[in-house]
C-alpha positions in Angstrom: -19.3 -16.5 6.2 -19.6 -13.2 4.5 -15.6 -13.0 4.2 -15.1 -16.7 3.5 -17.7 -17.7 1.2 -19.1 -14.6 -0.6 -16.5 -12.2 -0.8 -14.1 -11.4 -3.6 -11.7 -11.3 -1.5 -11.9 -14.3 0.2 -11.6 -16.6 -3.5 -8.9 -14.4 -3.9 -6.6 -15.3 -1.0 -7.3 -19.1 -1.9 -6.8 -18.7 -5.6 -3.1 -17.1 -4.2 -2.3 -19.8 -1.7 -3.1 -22.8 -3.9 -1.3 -21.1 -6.9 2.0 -20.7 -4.4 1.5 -24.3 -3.5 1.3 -25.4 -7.2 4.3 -23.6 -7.8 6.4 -24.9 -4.3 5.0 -28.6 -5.5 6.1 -28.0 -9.3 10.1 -26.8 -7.9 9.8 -29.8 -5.5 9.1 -32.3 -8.2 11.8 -31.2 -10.2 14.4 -31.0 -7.3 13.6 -33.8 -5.0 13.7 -32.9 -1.4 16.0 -34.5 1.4 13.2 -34.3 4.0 9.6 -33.9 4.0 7.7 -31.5 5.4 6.0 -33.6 8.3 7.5 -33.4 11.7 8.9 -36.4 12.8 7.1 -38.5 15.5 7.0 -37.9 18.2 6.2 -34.1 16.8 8.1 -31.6 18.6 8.2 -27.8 18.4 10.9 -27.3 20.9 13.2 -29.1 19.0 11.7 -29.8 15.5 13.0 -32.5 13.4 11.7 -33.6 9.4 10.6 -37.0 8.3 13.6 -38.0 5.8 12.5 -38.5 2.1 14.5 -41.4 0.9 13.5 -42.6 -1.9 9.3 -42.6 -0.8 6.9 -41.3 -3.7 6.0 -37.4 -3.4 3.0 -36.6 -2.0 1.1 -33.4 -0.9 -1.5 -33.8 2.1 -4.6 -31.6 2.5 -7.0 -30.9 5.4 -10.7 -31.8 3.7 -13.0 -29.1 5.5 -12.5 -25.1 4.2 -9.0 -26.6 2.6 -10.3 -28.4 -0.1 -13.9 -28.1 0.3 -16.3 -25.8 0.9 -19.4 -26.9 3.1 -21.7 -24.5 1.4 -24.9 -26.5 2.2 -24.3 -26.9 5.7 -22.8 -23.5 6.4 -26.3 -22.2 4.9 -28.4 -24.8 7.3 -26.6 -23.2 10.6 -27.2 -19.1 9.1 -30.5 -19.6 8.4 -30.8 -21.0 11.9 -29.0 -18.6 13.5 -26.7 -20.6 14.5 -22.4 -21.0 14.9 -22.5 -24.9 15.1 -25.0 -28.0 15.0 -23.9 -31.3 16.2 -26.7 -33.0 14.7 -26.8 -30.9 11.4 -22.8 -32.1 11.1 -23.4 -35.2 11.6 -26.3 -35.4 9.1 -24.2 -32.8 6.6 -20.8 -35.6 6.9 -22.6 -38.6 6.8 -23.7 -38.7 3.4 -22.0 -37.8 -0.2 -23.4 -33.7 -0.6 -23.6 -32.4 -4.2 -24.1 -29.0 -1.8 -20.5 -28.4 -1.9 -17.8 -27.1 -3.6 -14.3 -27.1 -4.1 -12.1 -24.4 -2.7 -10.9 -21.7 -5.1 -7.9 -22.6 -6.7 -7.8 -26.2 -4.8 -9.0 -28.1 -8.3 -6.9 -27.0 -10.8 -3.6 -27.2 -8.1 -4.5 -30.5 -7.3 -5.0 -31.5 -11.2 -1.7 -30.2 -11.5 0.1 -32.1 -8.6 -1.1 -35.6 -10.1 0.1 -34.3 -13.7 3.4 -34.3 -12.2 3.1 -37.8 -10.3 2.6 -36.1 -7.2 0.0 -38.4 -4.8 -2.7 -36.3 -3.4 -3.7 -37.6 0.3 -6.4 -35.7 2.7 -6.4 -35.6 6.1 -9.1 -34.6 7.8 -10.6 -34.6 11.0 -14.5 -35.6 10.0 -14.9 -39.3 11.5 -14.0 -42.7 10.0 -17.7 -43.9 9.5 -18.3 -41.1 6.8 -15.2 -41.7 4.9 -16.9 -43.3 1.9 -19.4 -40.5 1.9 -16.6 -38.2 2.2 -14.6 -39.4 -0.7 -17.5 -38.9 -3.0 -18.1 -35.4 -1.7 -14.2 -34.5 -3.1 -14.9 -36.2 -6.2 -18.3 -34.6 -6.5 -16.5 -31.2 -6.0 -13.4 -32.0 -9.0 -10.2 -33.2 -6.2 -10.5 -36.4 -7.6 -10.9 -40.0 -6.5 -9.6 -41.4 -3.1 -9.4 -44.5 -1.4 -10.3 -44.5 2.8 -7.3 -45.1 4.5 -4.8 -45.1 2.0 -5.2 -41.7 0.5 -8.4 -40.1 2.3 -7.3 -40.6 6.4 -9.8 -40.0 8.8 -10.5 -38.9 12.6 -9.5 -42.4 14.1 -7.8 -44.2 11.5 -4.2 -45.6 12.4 -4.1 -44.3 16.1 -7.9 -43.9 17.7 -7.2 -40.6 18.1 -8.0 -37.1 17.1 -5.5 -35.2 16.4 -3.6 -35.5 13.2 0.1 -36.3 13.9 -0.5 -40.1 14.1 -1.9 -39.6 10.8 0.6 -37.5 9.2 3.8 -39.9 10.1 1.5 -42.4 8.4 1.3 -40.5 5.7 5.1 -39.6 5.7 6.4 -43.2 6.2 4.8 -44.0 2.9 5.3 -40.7 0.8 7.8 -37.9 0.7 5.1 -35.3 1.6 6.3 -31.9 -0.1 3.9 -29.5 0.6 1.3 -29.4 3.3 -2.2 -27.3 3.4 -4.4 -26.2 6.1 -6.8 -23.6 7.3 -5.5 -24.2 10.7 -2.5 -24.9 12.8 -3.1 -28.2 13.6 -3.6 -29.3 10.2 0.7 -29.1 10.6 1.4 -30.3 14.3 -0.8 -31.2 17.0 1.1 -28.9 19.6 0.1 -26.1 17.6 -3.1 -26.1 19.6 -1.8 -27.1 23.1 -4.9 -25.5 25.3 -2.0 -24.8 27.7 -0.5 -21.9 25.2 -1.7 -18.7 25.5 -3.0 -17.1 22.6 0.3 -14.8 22.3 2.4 -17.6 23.1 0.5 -19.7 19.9 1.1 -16.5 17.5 4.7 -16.1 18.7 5.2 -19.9 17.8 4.3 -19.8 14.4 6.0 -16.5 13.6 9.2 -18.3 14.9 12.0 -19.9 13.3 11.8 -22.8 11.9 8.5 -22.6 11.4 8.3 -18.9 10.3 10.3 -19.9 7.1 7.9 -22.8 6.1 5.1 -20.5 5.1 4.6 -20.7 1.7 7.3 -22.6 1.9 6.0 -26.4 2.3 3.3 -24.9 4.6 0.3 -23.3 3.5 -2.0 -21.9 5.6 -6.0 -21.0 4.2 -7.9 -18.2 6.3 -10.9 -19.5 8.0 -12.7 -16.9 9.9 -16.1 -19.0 10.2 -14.4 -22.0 13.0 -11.8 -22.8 14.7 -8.9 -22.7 17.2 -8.2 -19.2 16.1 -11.2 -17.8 17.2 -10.0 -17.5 20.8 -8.8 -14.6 23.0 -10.3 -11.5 25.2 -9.4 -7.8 23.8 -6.2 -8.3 26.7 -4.8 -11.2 24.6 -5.4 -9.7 21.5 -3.8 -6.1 22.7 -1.1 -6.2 24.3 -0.4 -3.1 26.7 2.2 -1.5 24.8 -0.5 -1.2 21.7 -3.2 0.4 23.5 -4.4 3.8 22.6 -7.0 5.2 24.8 -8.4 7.2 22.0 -7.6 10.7 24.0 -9.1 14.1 22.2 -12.1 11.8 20.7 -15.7 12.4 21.5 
C-alpha cells in the first residue's frame, strides 16, 4: 500500500502507462486496426487468434479496481485493521457509490482523451453485478466519466454467469473494435493467464513470450499492483531458480 498508493513512485509508473496508452489509442484512431486486441473465443494461448475489426466502433476496455480506480477508503478500513482482505468490508465498500476513491494517476485525463477522439470507453471488472449502479457512480465520482451497466460498465456475471472475464471481453469485442486494453493483472487480458495448473515460472515465461511479449505497451497495458492478486504467489524455489542462487559465501 506504501508502494501503490503513497509513493512517488508508484503515480509515477501509472502516469507512464496511461500516457503510452493515450499515445497507442491516439496512432490507432488515426490508423484503424485490422484486428482488435481481444483474443478470440474460445481464448487460446497455445494458438492465439484476434477478434477481426471490421468496421465495429473503437473502443478501449479497462479493468475498474487499481486500473481505473483507486479504493483508497477501503484499503485504509483493512490497514487500520491489520488486515490483507475483508469479505464483509468489500462487500459494504462495493455496494454503494464511495466519494472515498479516486481515480488512478494518469487514468482521467487518458480516458478524457480517448472519448475526444470518438474512442468508447468500456470497464470490465470483476466486482459483482448487484453493485453495478453503485459502481458506475464511484467512476464518475472519481472524473472516468459516465457508464451505462451492461453496455459500457460489464460486471462479474453479466453475459455468461461466470467470473472470469473472457465471456465478457468477446462481448465487448463483437460490438467494438477494442484497440487498447488495461489491467493490473493478467487476467484482465485472458482468462488462461491464471490457469491454477501453471506454475509460477511457467505463467512468467507465458507472458514474456511471443505473441504476447510484443503486445505490451503495445495494445496491452499492464498497471503494477503489489497490494492483491494472482501475482502474489510463489515460495523463494519458484521465485529462484537454481541457477540464480548465490549462497552468499565470505559474508558474516
Amino acid at each position: 500500500m506504501q508502494w501503490l498508493y503513497g509513493s512517488g513512485e508508484g503515480a509515477a509508473s501509472s502516469l507512464q502507462t496511461y500516457r503510452v496508452f493515450t499515445d497507442h489509442v491516439a496512432a490507432s484512431a488515426r490508423h484503424r486496426p485490422s484486428d482488435s486486441v481481444v483474443l478470440a473465443s474460445p481464448a487460446d494461448l497455445a494458438t492465439p487468434a484476434f477478434v477481426p475489426c471490421g468496421n465495429k466502433p473503437l473502443a478501449v476496455m479497462l479493468d475498474v479496481d487499481e486500473t481505473a480506480l483507486q479504493n483508497l477508503g477501503y484499503e485504509f478500513a483493512l490497514a487500520a485493521r491489520g488486515k490483507t482482505s475483508d469479505g464483509t468490508l468489500l462487500d459494504l465498500w462495493q455496494g454503494a457509490p464511495r466519494r472515498e476513491a479516486a481515480a488512478m494517476p494518469g487514468a482521467e485525463r487518458a480516458l478524457a482523451e480517448a472519448r475526444a477522439l470518438g474512442v468508447a470507453v468500456v470497464f470490465n471488472s470483476n466486482r459483482d453485478t448487484p453493485d453495478a449502479a453503485a459502481t458506475a457512480q464511484t467512476l464518475d465520482w472519481a472524473g472516468l466519466g459516465k457508464t451505462v451497466p451492461g453496455e459500457t460498465l460489464l460486471m462479474r456475471g453479466d453475459v455468461d454467469g461466470k467470473g472470469g472475464k473472457d465471456g465478457r471481453r468477446s462481448f465487448i469485442a463483437a460490438r467494438y473494435c477494442v484497440i487498447a486494453m488495461i489491467g493490473d493483472q493478467l487476467a484482465d487480458f485472458a482468462d488462461g493467464f491464471n490457469d491454477k495448473a501453471r506454475s509460477v515460472a511457467e505463467r512468467r515465461r507465458l507472458a514474456a513470450s511471443p505473441p504476447f511479449a510484443g503486445l505490451w505497451g503495445n495494445g496491452w497495458f499492464l498497471l503494477s499492483n503489489p497490494v492483491y492478486g494472482p501475482a502474489m504467489r510463489g515460495s523463494i524455489d519458484d521465485i529462484f531458480p537454481p541457477d540464480v542462487r548465490w549462497p552468499g559465501e565470505g559474508a558474516k
